[in-house]
C-alpha positions in Angstrom: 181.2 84.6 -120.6 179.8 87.9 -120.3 177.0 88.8 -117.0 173.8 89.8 -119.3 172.8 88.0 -122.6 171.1 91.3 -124.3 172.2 90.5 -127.8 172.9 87.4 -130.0 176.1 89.5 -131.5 177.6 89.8 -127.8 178.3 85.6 -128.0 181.5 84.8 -129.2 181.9 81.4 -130.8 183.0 79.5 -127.9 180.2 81.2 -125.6 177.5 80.0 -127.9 178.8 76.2 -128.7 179.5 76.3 -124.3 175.7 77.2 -124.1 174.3 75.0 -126.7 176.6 72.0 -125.5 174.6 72.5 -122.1 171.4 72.6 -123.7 171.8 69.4 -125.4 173.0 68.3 -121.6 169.9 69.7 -120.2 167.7 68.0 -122.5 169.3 64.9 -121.3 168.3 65.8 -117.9 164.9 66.2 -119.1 164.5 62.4 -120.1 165.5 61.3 -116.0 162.9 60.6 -113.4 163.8 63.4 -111.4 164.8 66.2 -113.4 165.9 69.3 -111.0 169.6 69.9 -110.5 171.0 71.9 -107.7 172.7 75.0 -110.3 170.7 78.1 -109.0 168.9 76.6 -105.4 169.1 79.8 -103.2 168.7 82.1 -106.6 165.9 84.5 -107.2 164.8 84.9 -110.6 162.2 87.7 -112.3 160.5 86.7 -115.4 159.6 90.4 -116.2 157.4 90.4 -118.8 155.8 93.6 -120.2 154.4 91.8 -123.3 151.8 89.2 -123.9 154.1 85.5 -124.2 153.3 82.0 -124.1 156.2 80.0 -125.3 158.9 82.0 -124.0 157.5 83.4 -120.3 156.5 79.1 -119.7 160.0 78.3 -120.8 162.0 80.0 -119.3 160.2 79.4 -116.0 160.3 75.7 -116.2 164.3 76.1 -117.2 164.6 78.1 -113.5 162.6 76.0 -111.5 164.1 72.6 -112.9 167.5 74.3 -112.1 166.0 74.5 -108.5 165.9 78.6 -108.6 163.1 80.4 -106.6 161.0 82.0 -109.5 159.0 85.5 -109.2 156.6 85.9 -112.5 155.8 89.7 -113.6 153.1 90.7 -116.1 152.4 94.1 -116.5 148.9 93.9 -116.8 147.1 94.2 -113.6 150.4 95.8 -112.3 151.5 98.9 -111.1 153.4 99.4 -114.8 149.6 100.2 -115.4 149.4 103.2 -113.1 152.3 104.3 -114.8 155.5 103.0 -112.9 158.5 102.9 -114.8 161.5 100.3 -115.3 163.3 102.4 -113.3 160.8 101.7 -110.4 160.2 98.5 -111.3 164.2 97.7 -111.3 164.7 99.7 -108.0 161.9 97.7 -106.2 163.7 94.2 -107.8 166.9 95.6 -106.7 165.3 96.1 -103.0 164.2 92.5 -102.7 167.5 91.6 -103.5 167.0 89.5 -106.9 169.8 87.9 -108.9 168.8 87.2 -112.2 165.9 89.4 -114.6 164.7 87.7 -117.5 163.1 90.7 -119.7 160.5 91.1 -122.5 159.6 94.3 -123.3 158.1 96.3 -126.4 160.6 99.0 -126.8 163.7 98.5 -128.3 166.6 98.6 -125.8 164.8 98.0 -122.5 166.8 95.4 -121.4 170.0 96.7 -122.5 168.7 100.0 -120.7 168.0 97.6 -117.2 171.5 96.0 -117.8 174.0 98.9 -117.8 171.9 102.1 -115.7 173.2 101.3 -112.5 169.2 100.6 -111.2 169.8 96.8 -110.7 172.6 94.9 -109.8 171.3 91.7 -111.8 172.3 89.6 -114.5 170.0 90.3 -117.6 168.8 88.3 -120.0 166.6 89.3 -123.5 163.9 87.6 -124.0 162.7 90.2 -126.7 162.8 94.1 -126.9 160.9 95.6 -129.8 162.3 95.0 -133.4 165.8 94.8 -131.9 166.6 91.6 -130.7 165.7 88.2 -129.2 168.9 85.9 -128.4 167.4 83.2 -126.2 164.9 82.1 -129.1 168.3 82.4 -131.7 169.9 79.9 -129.3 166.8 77.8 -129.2 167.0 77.8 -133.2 170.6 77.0 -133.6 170.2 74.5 -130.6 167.6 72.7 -133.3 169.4 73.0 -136.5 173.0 71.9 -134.8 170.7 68.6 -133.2 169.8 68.2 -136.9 172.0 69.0 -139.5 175.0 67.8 -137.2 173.8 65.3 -134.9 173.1 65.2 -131.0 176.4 63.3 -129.8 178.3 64.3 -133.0 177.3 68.3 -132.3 179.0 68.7 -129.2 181.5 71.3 -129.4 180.7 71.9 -132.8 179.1 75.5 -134.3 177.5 75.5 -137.8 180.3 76.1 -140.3 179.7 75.4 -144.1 175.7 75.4 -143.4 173.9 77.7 -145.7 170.8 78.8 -144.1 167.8 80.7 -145.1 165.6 83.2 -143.3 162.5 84.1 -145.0 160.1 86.7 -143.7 159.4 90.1 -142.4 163.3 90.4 -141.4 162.9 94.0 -141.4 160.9 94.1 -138.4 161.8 90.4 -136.7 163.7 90.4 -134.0 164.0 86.6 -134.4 165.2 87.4 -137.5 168.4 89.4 -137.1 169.6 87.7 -133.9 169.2 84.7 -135.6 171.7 85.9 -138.3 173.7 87.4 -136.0 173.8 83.9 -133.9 174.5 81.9 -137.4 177.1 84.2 -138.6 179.1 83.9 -135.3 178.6 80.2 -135.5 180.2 80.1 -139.0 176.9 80.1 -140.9 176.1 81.4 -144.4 172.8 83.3 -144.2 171.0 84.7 -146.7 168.0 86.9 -146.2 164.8 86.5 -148.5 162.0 89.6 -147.0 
């Protein structure tokens, strides 16, 4: 499995079915009494968030802390971002504290690619949206629900979604959802058609 998770067309077949096979373990975990494991205790993890989120920011940092991670939430507003610091500084002053993992939302197109591969960080990456380009995590999220469904929760492990035909109706032009979810569905065996 690759270090960053920038783009739902970077997961081979077995890499998505591994992840969504742990999800459906994880949500097991969420129906225990006690629901933190161990996985990333002694981890630092940056939800970097240059865009307005809900869903996705609280998600993500409930995933980290019931994996036992030590969390560090970043919003640009009321930051320095707003005084004009770059990603570059940002990523250098991430870098100096010594993080391991950046979670990144960002407006432009690229960004997290960009973080992944300049040489400013030496963290593993993960999209959590960037522009019109791409959002993977919320493409895993949606094949996580249709696999549960259409397949079955004990029946779906180690399964993808061949023979399904699916349908994705919207603004895919400018979704990010959109295309990583038929990039997601096509690697999982999917037939996608697109109805804008």
């Amino acid at each position: 499995m690759q270090r960053h998770l920038i783009s739902a067309a970077d997961l081979s077949r077995d890499d998505a079915v591994l992840i969504l096979d742990t999800a459906e373990e994880m949500a097991r975990v969420a129906d225990r009494p006690i629901k933190k494991l161990p996985t990333l205790r002694g981890r630092t993890v940056v939800n970097l968030f240059f865009e307005d989120s809900t869903r996705t920011r609280i998600s993500f940092e409930a995933a980290e802390k019931r994996l036992s991670a030590d969390v560090i939430n970043f919003t640009a507003k009321g930051s320095s971002v707003s005084k004009g610091e770059s990603l570059k500084d940002t990523a250098q002053t991430l870098e100096a504290m010594g993080v391991d993992a950046v979670v990144i939302r960002h407006g432009a197109s690229g960004a997290p690619y960009r973080l992944a591969n300049s040489g400013w960080i030496d963290a593993a990456v993960i999209n959590a949206g960037d522009g019109t380009h791409q959002h993977p995590t919320q493409a895993l999220l949606d094949a996580f629900t249709m696999r549960r469904r259409l397949v079955g929760r004990d029946a779906g492990l180690g399964q993808d979604l061949s023979g399904r035909r699916v349908t994705v109706v919207g603004d895919v032009l400018h979704s990010r959802v959109a295309r990583s979810n038929v990039d997601l569905l096509h690697t999982l065996g999917a037939e996608v058609t697109l109805v804008a």
